[in-house]
N, C-alpha and C positions, 0 to 999 in steps of 0.2 A: 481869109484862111481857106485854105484847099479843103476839099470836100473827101474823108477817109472811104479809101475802094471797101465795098461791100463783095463778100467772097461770093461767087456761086456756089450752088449746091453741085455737088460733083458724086463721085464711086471710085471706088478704089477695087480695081479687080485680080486677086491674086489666081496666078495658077501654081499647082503646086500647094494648094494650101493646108495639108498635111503632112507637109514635108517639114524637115529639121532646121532648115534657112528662117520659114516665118513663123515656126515656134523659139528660135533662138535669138533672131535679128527683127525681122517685120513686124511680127506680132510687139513686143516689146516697144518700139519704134512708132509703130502706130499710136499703141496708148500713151505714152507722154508725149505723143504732139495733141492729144487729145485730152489731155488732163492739164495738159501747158496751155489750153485755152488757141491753138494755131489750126484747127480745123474747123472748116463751117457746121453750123448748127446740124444741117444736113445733110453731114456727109455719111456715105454709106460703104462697107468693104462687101463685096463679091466674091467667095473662096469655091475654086472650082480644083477638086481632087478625085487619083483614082479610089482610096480607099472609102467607102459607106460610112458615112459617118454623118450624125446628128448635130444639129444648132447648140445645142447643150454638150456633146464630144469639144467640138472648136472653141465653146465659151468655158470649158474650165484649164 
């Protein structure tokens, strides 16, 4: 029996990420690949934007 590929750990790095693309599409996107069990344990996203904005602004 073949031996199941274990995922690396990887990042997901958006730019733009205050923008209306990955609050309407990405963001959405991301969490059910992430609630569907399809990303590694450790995977991690990168949100690089012009607006100021806080860890807790992105997460609601």
């Amino acid at each position: 029996m073949p031996r199941a590929r274990v995922p690396e750990p990887c990042a997901v790095v958006l730019f733009g990420a205050s923008g209306d693309l990955t609050h309407r599409k990405l963001g959405p996107a991301l969490y059910h690949l992430g609630a569907g069990g399809n990303l590694p344990p450790d995977f991690a996203i990168v949100g690089f934007a012009r607006r100021d904005w806080t860890d807790e602004t992105f997460r609601a």
